[in-house]
Backbone atoms as SQL, in Angstrom:
CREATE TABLE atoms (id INTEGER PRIMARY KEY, chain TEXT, resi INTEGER, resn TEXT, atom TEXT, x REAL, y REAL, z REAL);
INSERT INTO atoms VALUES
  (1, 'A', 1, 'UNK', 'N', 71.935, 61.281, 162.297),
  (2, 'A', 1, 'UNK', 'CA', 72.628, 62.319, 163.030),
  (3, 'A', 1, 'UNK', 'C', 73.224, 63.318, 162.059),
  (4, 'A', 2, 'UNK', 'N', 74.442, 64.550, 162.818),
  (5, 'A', 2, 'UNK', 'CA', 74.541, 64.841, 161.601),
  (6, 'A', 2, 'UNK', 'C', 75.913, 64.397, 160.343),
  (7, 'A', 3, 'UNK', 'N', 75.621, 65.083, 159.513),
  (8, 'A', 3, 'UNK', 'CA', 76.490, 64.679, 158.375),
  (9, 'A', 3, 'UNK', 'C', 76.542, 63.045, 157.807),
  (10, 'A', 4, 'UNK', 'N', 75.357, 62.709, 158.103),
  (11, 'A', 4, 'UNK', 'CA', 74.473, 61.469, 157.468),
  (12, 'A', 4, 'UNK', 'C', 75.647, 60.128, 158.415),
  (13, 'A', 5, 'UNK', 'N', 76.120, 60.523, 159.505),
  (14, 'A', 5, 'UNK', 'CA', 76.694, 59.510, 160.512),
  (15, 'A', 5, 'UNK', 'C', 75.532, 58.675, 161.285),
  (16, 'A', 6, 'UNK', 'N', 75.457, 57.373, 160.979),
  (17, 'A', 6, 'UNK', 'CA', 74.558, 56.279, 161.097),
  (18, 'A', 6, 'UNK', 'C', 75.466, 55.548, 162.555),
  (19, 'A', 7, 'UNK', 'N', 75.154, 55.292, 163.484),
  (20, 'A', 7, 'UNK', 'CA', 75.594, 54.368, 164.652),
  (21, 'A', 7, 'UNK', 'C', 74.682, 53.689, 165.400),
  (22, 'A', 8, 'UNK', 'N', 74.912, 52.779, 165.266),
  (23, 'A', 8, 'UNK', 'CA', 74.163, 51.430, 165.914),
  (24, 'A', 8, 'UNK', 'C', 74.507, 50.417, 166.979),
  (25, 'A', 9, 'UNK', 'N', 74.291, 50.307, 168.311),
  (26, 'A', 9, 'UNK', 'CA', 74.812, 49.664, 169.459),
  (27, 'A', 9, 'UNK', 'C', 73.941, 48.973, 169.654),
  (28, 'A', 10, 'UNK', 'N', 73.842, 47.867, 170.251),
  (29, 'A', 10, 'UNK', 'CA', 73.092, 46.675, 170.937),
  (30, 'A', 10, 'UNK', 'C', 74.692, 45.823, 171.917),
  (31, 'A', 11, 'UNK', 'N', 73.855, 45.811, 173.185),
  (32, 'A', 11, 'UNK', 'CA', 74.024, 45.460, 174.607),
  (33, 'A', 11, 'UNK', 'C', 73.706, 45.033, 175.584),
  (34, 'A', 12, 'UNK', 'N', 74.307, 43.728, 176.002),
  (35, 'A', 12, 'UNK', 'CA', 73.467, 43.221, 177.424),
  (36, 'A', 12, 'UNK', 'C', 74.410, 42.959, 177.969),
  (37, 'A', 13, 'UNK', 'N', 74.320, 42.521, 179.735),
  (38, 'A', 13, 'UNK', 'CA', 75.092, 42.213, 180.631),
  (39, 'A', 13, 'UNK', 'C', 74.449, 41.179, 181.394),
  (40, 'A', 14, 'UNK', 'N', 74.679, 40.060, 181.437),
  (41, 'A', 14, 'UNK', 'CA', 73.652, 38.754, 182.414),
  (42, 'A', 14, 'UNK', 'C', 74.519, 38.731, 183.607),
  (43, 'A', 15, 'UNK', 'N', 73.992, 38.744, 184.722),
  (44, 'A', 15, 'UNK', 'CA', 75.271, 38.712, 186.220),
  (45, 'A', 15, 'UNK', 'C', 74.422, 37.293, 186.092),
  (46, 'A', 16, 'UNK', 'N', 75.961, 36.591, 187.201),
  (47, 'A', 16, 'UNK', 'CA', 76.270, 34.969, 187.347),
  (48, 'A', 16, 'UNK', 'C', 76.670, 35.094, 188.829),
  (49, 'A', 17, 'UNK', 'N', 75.709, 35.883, 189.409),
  (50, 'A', 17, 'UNK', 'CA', 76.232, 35.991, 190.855),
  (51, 'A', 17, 'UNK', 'C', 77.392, 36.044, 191.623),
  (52, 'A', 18, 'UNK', 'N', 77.927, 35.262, 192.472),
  (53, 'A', 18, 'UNK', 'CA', 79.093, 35.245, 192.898),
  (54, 'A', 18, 'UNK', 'C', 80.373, 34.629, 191.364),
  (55, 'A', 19, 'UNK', 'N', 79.898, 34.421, 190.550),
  (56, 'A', 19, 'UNK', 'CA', 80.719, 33.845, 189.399),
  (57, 'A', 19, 'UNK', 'C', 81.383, 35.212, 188.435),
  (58, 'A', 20, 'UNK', 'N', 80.027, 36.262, 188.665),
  (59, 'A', 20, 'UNK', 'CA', 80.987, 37.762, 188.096),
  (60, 'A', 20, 'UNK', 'C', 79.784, 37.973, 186.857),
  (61, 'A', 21, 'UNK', 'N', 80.081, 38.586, 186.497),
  (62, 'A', 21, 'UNK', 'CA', 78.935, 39.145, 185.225),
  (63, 'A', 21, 'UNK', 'C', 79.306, 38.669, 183.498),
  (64, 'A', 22, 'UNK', 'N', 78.393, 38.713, 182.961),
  (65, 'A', 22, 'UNK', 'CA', 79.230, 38.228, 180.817),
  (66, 'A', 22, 'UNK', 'C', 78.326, 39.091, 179.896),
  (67, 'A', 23, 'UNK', 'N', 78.678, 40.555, 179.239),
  (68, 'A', 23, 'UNK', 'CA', 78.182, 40.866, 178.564),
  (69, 'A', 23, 'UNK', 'C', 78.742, 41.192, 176.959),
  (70, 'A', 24, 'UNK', 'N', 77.748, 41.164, 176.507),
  (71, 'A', 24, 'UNK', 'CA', 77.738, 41.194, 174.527),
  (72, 'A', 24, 'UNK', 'C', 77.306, 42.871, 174.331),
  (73, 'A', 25, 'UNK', 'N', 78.207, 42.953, 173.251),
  (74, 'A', 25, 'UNK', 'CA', 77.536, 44.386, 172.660),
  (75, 'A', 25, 'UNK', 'C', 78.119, 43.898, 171.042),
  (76, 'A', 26, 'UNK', 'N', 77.367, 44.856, 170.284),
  (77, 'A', 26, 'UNK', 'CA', 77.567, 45.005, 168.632),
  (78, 'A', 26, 'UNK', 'C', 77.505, 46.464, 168.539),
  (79, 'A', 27, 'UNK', 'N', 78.229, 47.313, 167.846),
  (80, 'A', 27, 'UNK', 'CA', 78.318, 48.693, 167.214),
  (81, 'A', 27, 'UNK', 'C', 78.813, 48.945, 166.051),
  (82, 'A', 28, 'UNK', 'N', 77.590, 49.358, 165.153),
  (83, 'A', 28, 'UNK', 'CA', 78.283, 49.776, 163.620),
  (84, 'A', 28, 'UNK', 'C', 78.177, 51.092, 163.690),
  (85, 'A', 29, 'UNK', 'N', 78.891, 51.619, 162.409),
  (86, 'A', 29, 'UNK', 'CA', 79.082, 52.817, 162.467),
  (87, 'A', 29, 'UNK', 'C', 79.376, 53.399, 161.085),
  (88, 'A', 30, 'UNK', 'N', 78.698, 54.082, 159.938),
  (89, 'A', 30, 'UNK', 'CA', 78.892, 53.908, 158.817),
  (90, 'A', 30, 'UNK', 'C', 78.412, 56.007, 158.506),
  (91, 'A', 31, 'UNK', 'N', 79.351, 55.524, 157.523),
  (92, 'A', 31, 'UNK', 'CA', 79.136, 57.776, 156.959),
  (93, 'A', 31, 'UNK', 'C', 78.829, 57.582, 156.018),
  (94, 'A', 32, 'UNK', 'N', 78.312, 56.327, 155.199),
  (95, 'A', 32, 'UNK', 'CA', 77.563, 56.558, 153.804),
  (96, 'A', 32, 'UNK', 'C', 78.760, 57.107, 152.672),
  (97, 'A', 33, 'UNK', 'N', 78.131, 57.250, 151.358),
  (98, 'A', 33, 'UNK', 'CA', 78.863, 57.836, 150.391),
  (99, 'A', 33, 'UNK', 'C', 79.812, 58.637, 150.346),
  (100, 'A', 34, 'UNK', 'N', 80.697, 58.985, 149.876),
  (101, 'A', 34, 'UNK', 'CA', 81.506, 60.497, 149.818),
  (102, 'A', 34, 'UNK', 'C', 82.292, 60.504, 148.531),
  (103, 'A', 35, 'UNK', 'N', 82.236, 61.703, 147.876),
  (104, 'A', 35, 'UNK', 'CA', 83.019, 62.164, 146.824),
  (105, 'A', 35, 'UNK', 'C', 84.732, 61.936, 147.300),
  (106, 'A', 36, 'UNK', 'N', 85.469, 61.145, 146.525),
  (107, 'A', 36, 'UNK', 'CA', 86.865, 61.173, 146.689),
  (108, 'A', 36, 'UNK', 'C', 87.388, 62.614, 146.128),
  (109, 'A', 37, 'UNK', 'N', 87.886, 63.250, 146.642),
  (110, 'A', 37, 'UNK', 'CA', 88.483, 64.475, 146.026),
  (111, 'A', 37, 'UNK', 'C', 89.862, 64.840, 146.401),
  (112, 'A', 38, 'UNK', 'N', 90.695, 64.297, 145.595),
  (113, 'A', 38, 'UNK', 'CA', 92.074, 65.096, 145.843),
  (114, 'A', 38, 'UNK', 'C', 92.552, 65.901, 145.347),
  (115, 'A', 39, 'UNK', 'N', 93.485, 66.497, 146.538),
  (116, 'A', 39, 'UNK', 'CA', 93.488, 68.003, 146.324),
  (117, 'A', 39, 'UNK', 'C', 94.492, 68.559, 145.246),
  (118, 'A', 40, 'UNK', 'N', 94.636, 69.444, 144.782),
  (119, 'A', 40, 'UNK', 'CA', 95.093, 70.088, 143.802),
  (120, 'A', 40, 'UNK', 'C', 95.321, 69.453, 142.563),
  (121, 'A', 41, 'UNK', 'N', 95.063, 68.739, 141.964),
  (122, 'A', 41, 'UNK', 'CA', 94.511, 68.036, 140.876),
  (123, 'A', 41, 'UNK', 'C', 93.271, 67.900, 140.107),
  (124, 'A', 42, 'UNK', 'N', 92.326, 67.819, 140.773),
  (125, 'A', 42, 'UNK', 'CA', 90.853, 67.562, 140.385),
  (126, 'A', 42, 'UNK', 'C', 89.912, 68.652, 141.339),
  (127, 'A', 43, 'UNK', 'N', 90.194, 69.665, 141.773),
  (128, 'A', 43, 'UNK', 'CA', 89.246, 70.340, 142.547),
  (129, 'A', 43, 'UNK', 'C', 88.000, 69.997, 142.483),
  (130, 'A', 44, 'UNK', 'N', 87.103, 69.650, 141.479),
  (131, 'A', 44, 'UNK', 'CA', 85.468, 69.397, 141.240),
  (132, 'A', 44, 'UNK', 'C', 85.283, 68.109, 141.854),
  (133, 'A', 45, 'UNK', 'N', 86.715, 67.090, 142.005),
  (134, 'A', 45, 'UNK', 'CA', 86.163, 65.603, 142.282),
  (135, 'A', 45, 'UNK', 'C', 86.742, 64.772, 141.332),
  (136, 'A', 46, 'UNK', 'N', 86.897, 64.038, 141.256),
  (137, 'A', 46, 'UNK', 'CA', 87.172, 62.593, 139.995),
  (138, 'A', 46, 'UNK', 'C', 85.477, 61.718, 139.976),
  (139, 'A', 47, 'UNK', 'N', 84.819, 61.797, 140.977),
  (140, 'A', 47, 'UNK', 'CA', 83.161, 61.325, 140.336),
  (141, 'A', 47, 'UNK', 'C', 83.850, 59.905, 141.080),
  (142, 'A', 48, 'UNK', 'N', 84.532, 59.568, 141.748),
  (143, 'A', 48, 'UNK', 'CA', 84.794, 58.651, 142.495),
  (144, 'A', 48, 'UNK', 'C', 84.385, 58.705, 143.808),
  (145, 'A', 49, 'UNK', 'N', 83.660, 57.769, 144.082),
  (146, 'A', 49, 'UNK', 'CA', 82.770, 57.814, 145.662),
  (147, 'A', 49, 'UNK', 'C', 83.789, 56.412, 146.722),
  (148, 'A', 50, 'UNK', 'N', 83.372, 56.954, 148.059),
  (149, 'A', 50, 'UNK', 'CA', 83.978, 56.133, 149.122),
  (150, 'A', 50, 'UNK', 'C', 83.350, 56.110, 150.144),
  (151, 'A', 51, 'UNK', 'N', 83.534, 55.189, 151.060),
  (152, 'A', 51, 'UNK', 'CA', 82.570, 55.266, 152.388),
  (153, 'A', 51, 'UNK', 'C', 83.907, 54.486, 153.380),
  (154, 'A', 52, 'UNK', 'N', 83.143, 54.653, 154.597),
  (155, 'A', 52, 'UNK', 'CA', 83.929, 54.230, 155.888),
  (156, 'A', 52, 'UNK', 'C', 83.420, 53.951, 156.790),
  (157, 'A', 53, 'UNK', 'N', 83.489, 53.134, 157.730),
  (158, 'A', 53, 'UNK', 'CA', 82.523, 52.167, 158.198),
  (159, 'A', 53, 'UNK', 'C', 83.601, 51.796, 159.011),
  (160, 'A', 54, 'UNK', 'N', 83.077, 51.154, 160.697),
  (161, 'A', 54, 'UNK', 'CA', 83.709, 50.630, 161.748),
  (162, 'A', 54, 'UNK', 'C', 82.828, 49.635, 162.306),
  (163, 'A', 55, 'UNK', 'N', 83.067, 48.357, 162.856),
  (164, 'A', 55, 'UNK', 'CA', 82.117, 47.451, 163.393),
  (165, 'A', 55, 'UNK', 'C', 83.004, 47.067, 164.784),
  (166, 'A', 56, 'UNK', 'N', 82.774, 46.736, 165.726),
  (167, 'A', 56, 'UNK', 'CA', 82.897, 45.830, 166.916),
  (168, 'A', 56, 'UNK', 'C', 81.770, 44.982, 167.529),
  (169, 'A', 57, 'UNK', 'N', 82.310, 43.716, 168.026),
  (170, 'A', 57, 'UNK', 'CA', 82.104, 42.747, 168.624),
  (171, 'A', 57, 'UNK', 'C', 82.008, 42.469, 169.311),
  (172, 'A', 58, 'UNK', 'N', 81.800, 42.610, 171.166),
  (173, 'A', 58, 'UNK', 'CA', 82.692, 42.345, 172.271),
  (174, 'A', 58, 'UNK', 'C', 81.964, 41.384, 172.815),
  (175, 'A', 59, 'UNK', 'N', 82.673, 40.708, 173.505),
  (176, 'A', 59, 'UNK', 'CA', 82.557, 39.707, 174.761),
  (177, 'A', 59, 'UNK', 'C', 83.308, 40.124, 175.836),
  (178, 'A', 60, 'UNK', 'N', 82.265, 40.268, 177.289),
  (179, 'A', 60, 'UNK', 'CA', 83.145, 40.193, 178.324),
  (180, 'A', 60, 'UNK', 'C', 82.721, 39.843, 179.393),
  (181, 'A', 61, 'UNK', 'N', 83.690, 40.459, 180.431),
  (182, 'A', 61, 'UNK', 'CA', 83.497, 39.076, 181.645),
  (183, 'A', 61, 'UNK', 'C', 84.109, 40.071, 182.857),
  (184, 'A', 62, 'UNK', 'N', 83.383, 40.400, 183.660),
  (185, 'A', 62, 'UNK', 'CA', 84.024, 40.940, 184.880),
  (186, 'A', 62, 'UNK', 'C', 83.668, 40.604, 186.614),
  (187, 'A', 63, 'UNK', 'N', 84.426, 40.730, 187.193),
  (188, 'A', 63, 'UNK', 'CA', 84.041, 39.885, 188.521),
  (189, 'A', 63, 'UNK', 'C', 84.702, 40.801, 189.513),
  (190, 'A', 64, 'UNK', 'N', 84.003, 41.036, 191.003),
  (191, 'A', 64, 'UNK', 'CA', 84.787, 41.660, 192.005),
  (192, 'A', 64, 'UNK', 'C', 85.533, 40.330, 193.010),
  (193, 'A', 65, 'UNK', 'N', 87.242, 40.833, 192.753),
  (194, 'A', 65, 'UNK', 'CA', 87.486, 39.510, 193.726),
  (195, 'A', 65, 'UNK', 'C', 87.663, 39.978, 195.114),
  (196, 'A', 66, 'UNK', 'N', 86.956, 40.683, 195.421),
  (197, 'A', 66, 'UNK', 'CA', 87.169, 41.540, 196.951),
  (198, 'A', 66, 'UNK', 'C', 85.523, 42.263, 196.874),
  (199, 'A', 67, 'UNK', 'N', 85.755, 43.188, 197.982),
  (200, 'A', 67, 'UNK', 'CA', 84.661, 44.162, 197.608),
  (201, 'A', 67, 'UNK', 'C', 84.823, 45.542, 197.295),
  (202, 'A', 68, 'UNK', 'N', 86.698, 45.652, 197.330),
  (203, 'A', 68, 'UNK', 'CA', 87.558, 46.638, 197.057),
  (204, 'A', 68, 'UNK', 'C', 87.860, 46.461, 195.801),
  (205, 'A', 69, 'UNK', 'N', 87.705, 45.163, 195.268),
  (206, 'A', 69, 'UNK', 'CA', 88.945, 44.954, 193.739),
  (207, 'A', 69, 'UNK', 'C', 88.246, 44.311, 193.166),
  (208, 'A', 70, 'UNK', 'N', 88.223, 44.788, 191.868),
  (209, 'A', 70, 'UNK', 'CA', 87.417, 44.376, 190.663),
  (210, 'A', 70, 'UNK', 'C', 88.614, 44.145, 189.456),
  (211, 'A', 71, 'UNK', 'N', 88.150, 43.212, 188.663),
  (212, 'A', 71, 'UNK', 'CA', 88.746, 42.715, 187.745),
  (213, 'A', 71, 'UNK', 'C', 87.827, 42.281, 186.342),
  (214, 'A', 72, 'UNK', 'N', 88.437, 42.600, 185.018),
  (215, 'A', 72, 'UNK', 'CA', 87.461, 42.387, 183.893),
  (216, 'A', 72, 'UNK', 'C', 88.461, 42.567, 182.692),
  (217, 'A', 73, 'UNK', 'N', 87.465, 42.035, 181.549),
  (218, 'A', 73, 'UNK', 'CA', 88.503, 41.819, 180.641),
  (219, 'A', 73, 'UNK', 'C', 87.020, 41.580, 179.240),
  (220, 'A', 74, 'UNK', 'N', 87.508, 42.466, 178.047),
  (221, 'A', 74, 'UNK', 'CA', 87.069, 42.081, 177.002),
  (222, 'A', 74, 'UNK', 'C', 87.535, 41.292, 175.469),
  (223, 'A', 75, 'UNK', 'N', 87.099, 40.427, 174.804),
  (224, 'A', 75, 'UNK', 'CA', 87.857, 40.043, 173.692),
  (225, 'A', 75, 'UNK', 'C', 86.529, 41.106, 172.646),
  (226, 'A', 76, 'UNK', 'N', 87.203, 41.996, 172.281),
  (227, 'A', 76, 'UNK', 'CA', 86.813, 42.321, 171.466),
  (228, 'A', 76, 'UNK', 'C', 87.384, 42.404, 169.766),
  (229, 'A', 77, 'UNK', 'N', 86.887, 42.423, 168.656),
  (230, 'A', 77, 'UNK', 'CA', 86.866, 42.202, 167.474),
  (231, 'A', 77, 'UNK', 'C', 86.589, 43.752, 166.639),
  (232, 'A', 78, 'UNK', 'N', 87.197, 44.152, 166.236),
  (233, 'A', 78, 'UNK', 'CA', 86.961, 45.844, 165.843),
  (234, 'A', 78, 'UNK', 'C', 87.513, 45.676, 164.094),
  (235, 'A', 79, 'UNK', 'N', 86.806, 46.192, 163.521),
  (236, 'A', 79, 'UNK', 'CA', 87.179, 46.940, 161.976),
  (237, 'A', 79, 'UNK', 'C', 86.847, 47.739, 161.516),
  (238, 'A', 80, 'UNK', 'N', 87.803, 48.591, 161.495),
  (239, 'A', 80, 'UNK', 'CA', 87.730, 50.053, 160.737),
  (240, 'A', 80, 'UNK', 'C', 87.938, 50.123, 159.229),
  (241, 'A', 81, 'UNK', 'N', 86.976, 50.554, 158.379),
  (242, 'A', 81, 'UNK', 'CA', 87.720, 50.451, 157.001),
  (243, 'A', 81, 'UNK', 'C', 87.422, 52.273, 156.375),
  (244, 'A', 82, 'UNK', 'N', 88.426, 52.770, 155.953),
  (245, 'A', 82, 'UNK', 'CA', 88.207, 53.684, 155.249),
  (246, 'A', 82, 'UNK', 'C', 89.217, 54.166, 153.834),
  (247, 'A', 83, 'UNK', 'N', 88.513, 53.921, 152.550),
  (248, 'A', 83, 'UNK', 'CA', 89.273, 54.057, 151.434),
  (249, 'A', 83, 'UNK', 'C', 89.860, 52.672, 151.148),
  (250, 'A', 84, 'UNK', 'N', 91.066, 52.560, 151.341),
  (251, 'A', 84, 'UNK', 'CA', 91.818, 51.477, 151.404),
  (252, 'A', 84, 'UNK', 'C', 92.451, 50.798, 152.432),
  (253, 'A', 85, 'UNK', 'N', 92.208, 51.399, 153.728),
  (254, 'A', 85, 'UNK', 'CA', 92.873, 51.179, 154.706),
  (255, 'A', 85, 'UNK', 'C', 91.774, 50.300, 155.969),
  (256, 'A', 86, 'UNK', 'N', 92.327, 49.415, 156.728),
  (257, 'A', 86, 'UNK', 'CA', 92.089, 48.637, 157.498),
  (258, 'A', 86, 'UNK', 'C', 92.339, 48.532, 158.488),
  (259, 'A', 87, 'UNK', 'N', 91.833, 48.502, 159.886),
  (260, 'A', 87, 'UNK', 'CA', 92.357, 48.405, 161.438),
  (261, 'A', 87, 'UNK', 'C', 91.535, 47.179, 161.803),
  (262, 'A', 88, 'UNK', 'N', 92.263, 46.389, 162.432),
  (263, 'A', 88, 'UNK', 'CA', 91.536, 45.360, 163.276),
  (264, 'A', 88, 'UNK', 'C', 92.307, 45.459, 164.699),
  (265, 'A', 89, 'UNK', 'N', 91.394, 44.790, 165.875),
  (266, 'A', 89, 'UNK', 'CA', 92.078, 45.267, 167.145),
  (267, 'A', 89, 'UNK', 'C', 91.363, 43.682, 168.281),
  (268, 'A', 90, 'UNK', 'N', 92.057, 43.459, 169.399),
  (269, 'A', 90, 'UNK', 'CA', 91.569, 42.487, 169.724),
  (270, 'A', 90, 'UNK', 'C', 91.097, 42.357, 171.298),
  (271, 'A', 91, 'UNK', 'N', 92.231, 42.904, 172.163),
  (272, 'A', 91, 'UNK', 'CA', 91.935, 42.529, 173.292),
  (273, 'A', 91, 'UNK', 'C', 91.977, 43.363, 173.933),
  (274, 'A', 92, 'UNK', 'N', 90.906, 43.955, 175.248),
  (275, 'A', 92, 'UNK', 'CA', 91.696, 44.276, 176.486),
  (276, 'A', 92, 'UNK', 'C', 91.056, 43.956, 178.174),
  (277, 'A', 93, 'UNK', 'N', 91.815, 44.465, 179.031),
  (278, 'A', 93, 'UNK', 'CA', 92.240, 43.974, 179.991),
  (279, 'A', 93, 'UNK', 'C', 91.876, 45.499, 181.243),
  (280, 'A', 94, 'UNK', 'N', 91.449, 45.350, 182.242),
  (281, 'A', 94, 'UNK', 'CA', 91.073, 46.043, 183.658),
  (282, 'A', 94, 'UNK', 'C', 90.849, 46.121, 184.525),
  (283, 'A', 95, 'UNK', 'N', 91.675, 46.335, 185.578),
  (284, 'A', 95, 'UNK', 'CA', 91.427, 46.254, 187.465),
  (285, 'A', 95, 'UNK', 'C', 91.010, 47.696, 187.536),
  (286, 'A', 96, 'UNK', 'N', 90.390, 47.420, 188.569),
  (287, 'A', 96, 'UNK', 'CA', 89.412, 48.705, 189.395),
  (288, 'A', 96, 'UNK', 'C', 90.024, 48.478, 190.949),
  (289, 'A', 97, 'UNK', 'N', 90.831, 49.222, 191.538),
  (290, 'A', 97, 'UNK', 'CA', 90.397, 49.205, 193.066),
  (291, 'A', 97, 'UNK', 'C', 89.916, 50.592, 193.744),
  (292, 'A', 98, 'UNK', 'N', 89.236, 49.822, 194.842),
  (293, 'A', 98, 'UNK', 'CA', 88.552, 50.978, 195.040),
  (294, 'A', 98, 'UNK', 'C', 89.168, 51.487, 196.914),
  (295, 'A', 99, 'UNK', 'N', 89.874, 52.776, 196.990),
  (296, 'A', 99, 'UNK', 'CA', 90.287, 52.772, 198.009),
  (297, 'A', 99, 'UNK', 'C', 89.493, 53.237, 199.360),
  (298, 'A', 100, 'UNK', 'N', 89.877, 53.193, 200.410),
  (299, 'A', 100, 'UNK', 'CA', 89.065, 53.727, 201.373),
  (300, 'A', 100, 'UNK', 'C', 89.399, 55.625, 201.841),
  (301, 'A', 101, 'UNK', 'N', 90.124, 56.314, 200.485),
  (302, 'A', 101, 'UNK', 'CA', 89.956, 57.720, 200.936),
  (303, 'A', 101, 'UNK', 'C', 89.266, 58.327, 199.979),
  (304, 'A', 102, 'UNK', 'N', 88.469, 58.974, 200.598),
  (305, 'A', 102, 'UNK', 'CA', 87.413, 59.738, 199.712),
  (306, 'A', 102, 'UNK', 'C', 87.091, 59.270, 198.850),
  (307, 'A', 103, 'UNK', 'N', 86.405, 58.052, 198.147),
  (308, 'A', 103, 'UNK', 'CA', 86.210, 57.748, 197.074),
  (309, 'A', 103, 'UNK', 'C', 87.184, 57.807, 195.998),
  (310, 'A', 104, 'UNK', 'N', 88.432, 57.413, 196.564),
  (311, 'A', 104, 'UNK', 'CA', 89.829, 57.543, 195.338),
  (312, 'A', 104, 'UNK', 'C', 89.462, 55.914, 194.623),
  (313, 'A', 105, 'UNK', 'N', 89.806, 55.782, 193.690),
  (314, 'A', 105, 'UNK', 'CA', 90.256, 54.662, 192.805),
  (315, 'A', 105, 'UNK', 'C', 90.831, 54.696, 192.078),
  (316, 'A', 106, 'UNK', 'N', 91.844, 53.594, 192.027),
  (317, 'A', 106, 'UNK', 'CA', 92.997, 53.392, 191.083),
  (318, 'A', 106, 'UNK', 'C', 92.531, 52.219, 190.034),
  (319, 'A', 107, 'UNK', 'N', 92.971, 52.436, 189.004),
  (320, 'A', 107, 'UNK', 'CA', 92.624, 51.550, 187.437),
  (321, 'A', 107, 'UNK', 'C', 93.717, 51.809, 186.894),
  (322, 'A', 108, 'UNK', 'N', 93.751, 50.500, 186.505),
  (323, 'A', 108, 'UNK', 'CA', 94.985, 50.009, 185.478),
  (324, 'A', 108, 'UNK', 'C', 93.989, 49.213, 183.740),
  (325, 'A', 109, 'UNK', 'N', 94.817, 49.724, 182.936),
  (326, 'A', 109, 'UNK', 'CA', 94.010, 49.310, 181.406),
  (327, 'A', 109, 'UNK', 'C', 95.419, 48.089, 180.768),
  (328, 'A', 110, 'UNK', 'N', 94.895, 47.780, 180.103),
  (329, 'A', 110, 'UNK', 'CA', 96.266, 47.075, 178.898),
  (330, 'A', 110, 'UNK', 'C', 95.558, 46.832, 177.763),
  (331, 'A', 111, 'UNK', 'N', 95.338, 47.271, 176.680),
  (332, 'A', 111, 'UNK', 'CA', 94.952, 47.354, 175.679),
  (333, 'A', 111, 'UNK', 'C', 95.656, 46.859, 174.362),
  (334, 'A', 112, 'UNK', 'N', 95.717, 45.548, 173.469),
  (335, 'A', 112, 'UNK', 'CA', 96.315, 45.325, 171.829),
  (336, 'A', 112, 'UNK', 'C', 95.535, 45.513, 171.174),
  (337, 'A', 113, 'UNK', 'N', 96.231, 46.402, 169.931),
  (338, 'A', 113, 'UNK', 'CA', 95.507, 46.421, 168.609),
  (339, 'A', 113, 'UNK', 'C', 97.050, 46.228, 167.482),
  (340, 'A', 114, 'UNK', 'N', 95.965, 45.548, 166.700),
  (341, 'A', 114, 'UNK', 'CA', 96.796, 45.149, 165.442),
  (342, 'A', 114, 'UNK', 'C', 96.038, 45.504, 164.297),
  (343, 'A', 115, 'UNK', 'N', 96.886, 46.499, 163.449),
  (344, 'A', 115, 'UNK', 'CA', 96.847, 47.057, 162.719),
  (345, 'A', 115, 'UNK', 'C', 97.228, 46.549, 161.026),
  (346, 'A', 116, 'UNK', 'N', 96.567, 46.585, 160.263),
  (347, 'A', 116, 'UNK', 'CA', 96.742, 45.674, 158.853),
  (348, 'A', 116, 'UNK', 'C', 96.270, 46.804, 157.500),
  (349, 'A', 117, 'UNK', 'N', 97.233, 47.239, 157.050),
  (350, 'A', 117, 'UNK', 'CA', 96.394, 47.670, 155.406),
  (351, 'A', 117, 'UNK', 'C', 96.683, 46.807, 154.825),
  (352, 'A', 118, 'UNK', 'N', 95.527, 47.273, 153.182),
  (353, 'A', 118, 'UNK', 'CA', 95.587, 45.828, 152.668),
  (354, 'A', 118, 'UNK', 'C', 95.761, 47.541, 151.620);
């Protein structure tokens, strides 16, 4: 793509009938090389290279417990690395209902991430 941004997804979803659905995905995500250059010091560069790169994991699981209300939830596994810095992230969480005016629906999210430099 451009600016040599590489992304890679793989995904499935198996339904379990009345038991609700369980799907897997993988996504990398990598920008290749880059000149470290900080600013007003070294304008040309220091000849020091870096890259940055993100991966996730997910597992999930969603089920309608009505035919109005849906419920689902992923454990996902995320790392971001760029330079020196590190993000990892873990869980989240989602109801769907679906109302009877005009196609309104209400969704609720809850989302943790935990955050770590090293």
């Amino acid at each position: 793509m451009f600016a040599d941004i590489n992304v890679d997804f793989f995904g499935v979803v198996l339904p379990f009938g009345s038991y609700g659905n369980v799907g897997i995905s993988v996504t990398a995500m990598n920008v290749g090389d880059m000149a470290r250059k900080p600013p007003n010091f070294y304008p040309e560069g220091t000849g020091e290279m870096f890259s940055a790169n993100s991966y996730a994991f997910t597992l999930t699981y969603a089920r309608y417990i009505t035919s109005d209300f849906a419920v689902g939830a992923n454990v996902k596994y995320v790392r971001e690395n760029i330079i020196t810095l590190t993000q990892r992230g873990w869980l989240r969480y989602g109801t769907v209902f679906k109302t009877p005016f005009y196609g309104v629906r209400f969704a609720r999210a809850l989302q943790t991430m935990v955050r770590k430099c090293r």
